[in-house]
PyMOL CGO cylinders between C-alpha atoms (Angstrom):
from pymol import cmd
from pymol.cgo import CYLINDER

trace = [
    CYLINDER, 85.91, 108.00, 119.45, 82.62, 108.55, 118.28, 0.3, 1, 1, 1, 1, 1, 1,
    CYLINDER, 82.62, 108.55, 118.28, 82.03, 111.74, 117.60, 0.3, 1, 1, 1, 1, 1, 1,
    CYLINDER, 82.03, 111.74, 117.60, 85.37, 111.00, 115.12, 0.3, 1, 1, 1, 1, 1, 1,
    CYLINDER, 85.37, 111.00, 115.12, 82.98, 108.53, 113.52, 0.3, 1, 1, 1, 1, 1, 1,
    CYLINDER, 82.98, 108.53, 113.52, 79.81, 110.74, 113.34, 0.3, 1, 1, 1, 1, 1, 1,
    CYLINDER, 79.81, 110.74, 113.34, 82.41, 113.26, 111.78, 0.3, 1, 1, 1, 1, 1, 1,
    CYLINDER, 82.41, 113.26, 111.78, 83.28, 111.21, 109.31, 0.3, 1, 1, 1, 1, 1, 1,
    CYLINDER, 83.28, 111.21, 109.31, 79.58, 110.44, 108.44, 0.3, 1, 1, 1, 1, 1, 1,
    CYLINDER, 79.58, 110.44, 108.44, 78.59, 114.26, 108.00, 0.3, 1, 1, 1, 1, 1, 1,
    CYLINDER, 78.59, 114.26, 108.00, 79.81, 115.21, 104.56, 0.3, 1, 1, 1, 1, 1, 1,
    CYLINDER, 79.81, 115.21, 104.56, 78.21, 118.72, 104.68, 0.3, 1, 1, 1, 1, 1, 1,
    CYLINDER, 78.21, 118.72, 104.68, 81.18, 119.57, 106.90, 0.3, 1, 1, 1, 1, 1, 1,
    CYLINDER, 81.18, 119.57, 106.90, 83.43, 121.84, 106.00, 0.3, 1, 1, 1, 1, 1, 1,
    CYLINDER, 83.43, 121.84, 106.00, 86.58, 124.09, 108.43, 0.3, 1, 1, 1, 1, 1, 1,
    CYLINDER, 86.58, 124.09, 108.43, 85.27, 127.18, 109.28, 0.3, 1, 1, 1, 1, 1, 1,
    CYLINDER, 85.27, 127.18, 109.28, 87.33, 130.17, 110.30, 0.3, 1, 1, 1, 1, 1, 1,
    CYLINDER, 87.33, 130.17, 110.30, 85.03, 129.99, 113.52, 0.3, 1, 1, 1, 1, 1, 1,
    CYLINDER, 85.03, 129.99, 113.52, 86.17, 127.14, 115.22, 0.3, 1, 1, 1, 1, 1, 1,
    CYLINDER, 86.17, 127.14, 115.22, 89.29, 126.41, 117.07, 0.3, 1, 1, 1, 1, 1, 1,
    CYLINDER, 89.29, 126.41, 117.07, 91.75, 125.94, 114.28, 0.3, 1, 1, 1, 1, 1, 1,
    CYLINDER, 91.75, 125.94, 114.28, 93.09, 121.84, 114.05, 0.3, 1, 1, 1, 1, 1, 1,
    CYLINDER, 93.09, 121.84, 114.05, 90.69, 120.99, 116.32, 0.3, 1, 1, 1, 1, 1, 1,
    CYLINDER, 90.69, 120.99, 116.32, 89.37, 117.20, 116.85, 0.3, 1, 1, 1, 1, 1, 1,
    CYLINDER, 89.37, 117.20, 116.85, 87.15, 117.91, 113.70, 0.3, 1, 1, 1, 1, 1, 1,
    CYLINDER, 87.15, 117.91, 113.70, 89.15, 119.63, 111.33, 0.3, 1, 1, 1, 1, 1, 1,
    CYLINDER, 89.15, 119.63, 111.33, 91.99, 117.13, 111.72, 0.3, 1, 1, 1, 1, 1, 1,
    CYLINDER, 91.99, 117.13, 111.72, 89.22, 114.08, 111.06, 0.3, 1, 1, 1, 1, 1, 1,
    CYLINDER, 89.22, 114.08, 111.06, 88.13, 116.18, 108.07, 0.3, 1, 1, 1, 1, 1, 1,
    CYLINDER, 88.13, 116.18, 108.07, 91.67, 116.67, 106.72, 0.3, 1, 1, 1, 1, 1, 1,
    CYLINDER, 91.67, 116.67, 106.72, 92.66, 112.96, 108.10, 0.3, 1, 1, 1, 1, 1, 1,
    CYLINDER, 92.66, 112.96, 108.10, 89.68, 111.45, 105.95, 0.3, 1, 1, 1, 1, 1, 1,
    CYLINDER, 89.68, 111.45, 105.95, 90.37, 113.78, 102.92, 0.3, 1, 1, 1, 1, 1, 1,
    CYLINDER, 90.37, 113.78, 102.92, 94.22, 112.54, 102.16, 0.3, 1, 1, 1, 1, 1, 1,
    CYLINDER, 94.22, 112.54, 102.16, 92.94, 108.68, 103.36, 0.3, 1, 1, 1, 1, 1, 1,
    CYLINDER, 92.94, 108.68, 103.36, 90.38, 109.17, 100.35, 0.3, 1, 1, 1, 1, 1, 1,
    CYLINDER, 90.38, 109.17, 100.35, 92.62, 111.50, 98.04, 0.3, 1, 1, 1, 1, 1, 1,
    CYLINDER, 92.62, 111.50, 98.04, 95.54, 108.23, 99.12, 0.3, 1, 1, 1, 1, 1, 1,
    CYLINDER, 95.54, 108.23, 99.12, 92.94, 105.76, 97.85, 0.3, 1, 1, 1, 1, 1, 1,
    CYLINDER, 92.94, 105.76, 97.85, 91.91, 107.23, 94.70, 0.3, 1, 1, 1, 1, 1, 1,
    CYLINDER, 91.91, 107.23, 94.70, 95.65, 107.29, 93.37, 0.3, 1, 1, 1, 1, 1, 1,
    CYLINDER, 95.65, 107.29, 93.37, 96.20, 103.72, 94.38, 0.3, 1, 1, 1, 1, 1, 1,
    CYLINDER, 96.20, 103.72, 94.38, 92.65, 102.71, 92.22, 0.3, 1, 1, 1, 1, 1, 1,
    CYLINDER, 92.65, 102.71, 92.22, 94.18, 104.44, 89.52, 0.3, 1, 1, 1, 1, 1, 1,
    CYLINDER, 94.18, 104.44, 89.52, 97.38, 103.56, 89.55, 0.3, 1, 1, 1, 1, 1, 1,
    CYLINDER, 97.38, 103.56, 89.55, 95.95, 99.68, 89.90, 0.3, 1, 1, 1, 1, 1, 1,
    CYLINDER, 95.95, 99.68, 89.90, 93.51, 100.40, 86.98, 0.3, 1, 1, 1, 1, 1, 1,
    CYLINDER, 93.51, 100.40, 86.98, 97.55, 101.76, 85.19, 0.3, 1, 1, 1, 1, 1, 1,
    CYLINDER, 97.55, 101.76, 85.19, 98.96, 98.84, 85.96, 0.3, 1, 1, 1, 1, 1, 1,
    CYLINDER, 98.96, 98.84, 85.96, 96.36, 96.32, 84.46, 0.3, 1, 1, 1, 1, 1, 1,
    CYLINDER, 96.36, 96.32, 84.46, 95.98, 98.73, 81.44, 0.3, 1, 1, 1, 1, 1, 1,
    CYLINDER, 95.98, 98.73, 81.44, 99.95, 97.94, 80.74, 0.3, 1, 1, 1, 1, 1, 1,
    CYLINDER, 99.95, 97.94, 80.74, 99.48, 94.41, 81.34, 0.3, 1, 1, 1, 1, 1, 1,
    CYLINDER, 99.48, 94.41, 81.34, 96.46, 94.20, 78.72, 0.3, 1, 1, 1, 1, 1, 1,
    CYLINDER, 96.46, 94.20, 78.72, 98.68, 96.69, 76.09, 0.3, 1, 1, 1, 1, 1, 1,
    CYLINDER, 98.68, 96.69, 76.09, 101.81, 94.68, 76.58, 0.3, 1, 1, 1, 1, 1, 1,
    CYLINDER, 101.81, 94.68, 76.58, 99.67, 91.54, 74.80, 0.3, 1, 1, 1, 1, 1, 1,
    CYLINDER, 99.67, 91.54, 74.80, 98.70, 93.21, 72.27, 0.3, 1, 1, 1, 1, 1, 1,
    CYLINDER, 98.70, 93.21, 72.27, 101.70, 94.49, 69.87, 0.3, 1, 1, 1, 1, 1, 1,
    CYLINDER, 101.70, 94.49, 69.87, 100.99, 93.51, 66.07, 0.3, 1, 1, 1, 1, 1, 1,
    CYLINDER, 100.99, 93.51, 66.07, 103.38, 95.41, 64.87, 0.3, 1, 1, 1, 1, 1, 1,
    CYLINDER, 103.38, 95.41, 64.87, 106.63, 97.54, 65.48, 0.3, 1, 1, 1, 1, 1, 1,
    CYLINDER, 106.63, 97.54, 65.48, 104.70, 100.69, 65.29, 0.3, 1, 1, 1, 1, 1, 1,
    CYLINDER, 104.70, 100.69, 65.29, 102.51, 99.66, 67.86, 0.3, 1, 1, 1, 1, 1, 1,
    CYLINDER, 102.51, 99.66, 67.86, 104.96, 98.28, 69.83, 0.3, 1, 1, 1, 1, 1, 1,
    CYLINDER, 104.96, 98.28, 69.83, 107.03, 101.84, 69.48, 0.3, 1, 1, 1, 1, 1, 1,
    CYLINDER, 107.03, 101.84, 69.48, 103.97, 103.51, 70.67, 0.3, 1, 1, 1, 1, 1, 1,
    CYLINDER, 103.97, 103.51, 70.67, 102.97, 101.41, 73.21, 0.3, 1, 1, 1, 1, 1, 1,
    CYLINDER, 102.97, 101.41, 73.21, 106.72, 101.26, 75.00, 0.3, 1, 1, 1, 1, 1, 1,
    CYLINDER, 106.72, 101.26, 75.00, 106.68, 105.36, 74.64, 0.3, 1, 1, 1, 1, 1, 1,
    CYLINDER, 106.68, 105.36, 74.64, 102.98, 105.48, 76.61, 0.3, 1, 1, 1, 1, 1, 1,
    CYLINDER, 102.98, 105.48, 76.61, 104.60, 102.49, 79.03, 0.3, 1, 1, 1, 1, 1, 1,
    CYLINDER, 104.60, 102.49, 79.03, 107.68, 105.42, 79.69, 0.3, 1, 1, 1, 1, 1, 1,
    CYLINDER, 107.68, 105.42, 79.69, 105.19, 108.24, 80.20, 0.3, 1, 1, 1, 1, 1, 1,
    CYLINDER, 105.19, 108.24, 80.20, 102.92, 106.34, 82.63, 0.3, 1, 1, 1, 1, 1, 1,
    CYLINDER, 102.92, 106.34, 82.63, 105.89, 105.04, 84.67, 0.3, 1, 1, 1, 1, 1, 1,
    CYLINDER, 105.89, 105.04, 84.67, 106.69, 108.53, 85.16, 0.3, 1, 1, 1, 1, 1, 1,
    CYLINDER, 106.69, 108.53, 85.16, 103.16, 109.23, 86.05, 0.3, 1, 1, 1, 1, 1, 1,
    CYLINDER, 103.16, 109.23, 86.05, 103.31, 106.47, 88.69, 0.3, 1, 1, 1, 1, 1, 1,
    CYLINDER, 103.31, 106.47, 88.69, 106.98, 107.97, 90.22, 0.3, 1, 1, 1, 1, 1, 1,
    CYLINDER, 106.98, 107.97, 90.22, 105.15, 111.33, 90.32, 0.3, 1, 1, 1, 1, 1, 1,
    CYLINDER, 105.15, 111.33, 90.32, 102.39, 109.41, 92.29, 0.3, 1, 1, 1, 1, 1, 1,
    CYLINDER, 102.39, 109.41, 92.29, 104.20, 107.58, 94.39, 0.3, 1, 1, 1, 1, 1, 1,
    CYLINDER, 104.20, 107.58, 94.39, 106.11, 110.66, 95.54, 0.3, 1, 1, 1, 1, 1, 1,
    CYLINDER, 106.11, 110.66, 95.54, 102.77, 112.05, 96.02, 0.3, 1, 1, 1, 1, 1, 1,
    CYLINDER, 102.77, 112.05, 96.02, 101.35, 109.00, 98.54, 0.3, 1, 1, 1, 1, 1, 1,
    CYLINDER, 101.35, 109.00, 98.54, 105.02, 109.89, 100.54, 0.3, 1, 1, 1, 1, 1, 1,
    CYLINDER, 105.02, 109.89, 100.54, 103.88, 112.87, 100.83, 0.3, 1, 1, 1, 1, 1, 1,
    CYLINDER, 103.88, 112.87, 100.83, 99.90, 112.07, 102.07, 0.3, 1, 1, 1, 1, 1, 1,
    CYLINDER, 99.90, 112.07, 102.07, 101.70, 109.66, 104.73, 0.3, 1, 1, 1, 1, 1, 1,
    CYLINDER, 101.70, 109.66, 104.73, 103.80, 112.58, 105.99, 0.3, 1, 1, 1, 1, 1, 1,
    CYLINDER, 103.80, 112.58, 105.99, 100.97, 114.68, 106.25, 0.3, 1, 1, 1, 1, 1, 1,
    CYLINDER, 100.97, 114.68, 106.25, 98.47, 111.26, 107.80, 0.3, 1, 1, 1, 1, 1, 1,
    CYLINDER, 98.47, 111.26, 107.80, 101.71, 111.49, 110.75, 0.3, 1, 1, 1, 1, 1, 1,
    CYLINDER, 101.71, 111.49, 110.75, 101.77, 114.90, 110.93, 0.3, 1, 1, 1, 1, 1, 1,
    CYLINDER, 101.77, 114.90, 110.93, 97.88, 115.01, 111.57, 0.3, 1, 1, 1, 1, 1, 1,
    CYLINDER, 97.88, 115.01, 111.57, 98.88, 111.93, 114.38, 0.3, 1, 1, 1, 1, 1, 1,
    CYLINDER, 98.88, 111.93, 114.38, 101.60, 113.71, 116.16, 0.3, 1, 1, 1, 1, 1, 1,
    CYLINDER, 101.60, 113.71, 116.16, 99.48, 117.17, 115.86, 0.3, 1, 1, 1, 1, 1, 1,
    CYLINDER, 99.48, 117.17, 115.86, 101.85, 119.00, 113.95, 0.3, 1, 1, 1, 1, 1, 1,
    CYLINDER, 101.85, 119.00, 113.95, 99.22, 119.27, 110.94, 0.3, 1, 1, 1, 1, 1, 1,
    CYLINDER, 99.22, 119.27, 110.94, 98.50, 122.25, 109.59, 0.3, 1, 1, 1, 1, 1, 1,
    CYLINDER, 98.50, 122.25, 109.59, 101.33, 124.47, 111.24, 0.3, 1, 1, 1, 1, 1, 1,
    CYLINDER, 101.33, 124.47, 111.24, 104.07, 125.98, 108.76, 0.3, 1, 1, 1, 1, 1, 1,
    CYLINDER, 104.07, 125.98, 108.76, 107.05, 123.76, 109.55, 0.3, 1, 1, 1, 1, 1, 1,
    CYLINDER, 107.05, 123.76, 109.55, 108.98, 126.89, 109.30, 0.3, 1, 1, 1, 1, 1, 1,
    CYLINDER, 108.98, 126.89, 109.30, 106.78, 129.54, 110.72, 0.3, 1, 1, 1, 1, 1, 1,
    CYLINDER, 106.78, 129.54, 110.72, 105.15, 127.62, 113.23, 0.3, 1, 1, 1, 1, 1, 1,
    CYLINDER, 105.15, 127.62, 113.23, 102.04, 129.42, 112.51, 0.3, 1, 1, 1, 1, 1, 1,
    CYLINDER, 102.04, 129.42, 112.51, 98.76, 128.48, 110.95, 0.3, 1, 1, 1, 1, 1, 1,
    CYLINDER, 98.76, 128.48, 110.95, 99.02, 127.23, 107.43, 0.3, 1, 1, 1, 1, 1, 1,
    CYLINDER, 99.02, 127.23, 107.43, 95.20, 128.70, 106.75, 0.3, 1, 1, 1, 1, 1, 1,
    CYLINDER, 95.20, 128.70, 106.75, 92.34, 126.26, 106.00, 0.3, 1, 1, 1, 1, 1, 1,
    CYLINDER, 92.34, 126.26, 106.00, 91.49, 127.23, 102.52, 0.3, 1, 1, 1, 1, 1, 1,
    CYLINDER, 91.49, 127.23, 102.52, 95.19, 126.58, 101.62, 0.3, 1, 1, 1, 1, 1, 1,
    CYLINDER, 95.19, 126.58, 101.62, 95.15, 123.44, 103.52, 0.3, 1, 1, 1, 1, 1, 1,
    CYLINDER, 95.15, 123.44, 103.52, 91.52, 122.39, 101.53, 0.3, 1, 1, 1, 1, 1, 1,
    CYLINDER, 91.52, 122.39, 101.53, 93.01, 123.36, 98.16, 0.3, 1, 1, 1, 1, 1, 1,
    CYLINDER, 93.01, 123.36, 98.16, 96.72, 121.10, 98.77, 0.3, 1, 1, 1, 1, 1, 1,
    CYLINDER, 96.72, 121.10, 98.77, 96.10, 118.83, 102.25, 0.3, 1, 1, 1, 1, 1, 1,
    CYLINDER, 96.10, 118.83, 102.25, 100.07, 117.95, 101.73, 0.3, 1, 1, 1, 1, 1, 1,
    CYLINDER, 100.07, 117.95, 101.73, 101.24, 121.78, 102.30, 0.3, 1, 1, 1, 1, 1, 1,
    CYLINDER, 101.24, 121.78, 102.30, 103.68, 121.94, 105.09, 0.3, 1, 1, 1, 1, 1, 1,
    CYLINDER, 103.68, 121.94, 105.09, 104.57, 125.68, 104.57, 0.3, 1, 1, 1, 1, 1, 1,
    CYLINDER, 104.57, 125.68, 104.57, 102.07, 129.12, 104.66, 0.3, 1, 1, 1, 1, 1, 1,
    CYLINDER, 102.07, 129.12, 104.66, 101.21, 130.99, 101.74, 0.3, 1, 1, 1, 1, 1, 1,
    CYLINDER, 101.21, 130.99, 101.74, 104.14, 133.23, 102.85, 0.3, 1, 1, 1, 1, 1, 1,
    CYLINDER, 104.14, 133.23, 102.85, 106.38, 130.96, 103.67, 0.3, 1, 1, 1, 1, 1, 1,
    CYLINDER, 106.38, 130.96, 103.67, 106.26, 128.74, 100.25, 0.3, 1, 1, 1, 1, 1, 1,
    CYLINDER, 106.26, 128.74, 100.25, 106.04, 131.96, 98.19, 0.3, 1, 1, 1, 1, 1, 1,
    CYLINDER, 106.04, 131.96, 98.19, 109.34, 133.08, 99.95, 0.3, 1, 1, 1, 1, 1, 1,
    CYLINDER, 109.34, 133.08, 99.95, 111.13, 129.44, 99.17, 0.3, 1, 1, 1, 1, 1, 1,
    CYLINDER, 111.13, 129.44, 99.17, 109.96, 129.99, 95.90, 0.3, 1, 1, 1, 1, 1, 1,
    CYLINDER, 109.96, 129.99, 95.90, 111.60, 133.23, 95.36, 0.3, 1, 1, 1, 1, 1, 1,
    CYLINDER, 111.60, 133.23, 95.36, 115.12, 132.07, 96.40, 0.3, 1, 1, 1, 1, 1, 1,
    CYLINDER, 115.12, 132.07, 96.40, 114.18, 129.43, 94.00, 0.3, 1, 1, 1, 1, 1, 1,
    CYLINDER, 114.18, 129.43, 94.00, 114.15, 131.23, 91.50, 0.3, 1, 1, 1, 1, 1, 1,
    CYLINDER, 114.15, 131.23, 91.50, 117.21, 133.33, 92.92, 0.3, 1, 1, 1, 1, 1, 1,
    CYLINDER, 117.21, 133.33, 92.92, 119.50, 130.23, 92.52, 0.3, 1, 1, 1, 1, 1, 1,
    CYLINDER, 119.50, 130.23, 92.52, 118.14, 129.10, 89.61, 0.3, 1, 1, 1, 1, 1, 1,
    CYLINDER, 118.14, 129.10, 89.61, 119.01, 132.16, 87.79, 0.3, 1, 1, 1, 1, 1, 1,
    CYLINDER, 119.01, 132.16, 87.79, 122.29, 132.21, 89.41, 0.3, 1, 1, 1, 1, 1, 1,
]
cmd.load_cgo(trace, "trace")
């Protein structure tokens, strides 16, 4: 349990293609990095909230109040968005838990670390998500 703690103190660290991939580490690094990415979108979407609540005082007249109910629409679609997103950042906290992290849920193989460090919350490869985008598009068009 410790070194997990000393892990989380060193910020310097960073996956490296020369350790054992999704080892005790890496996971702690990727663990702490959606906890933190989790917390920032709840801070903001607090911060949302009380903005709405102040706005939603304040309406002199209708042209402010058309305004203001067209921003309240727009940032309640910014907080579905988000709270899709923390669904996601849970799945991927339980993945890390039950060791499934960073393995292409339809590959099985290594989802790559510089993939995983750009979007923690990828469940497929590079490969993989290109292909599901492809018959996407395929079906889309159809």
């Amino acid at each position: 349990m410790s070194t997990m703690i000393d892990d989380r103190v060193d910020e310097n660290y960073r996956p490296s293609e020369d350790e054992p991939f999704m080892n005790d580490r890496q996971r702690e690094y990727f663990r702490q990095k959606l906890l933190d990415w989790r917390s920032e979108i709840l801070r903001e979407a607090k911060y949302t909230l009380e903005q709405l609540a102040e706005r939603e005082r304040n309406h002199p007249d209708l042209a402010d109040r058309a305004t203001s109910e067209a921003d309240h629409a727009i940032e309640l679609r910014a907080r579905d968005r988000q709270r899709k997103l923390i669904a996601k950042i849970d799945a991927a906290l339980a993945r890390i838990e039950d060791g499934s992290y960073g393995y292409c849920e339809e590959t099985g193989e290594p989802i790559g670390l510089k993939r995983l460090d750009a979007r923690p919350i990828a469940t497929l490869s590079i490969e993989a998500q290109e292909r599901h985008e492809r018959r996407e598009r395929v079906h889309r068009d159809d």
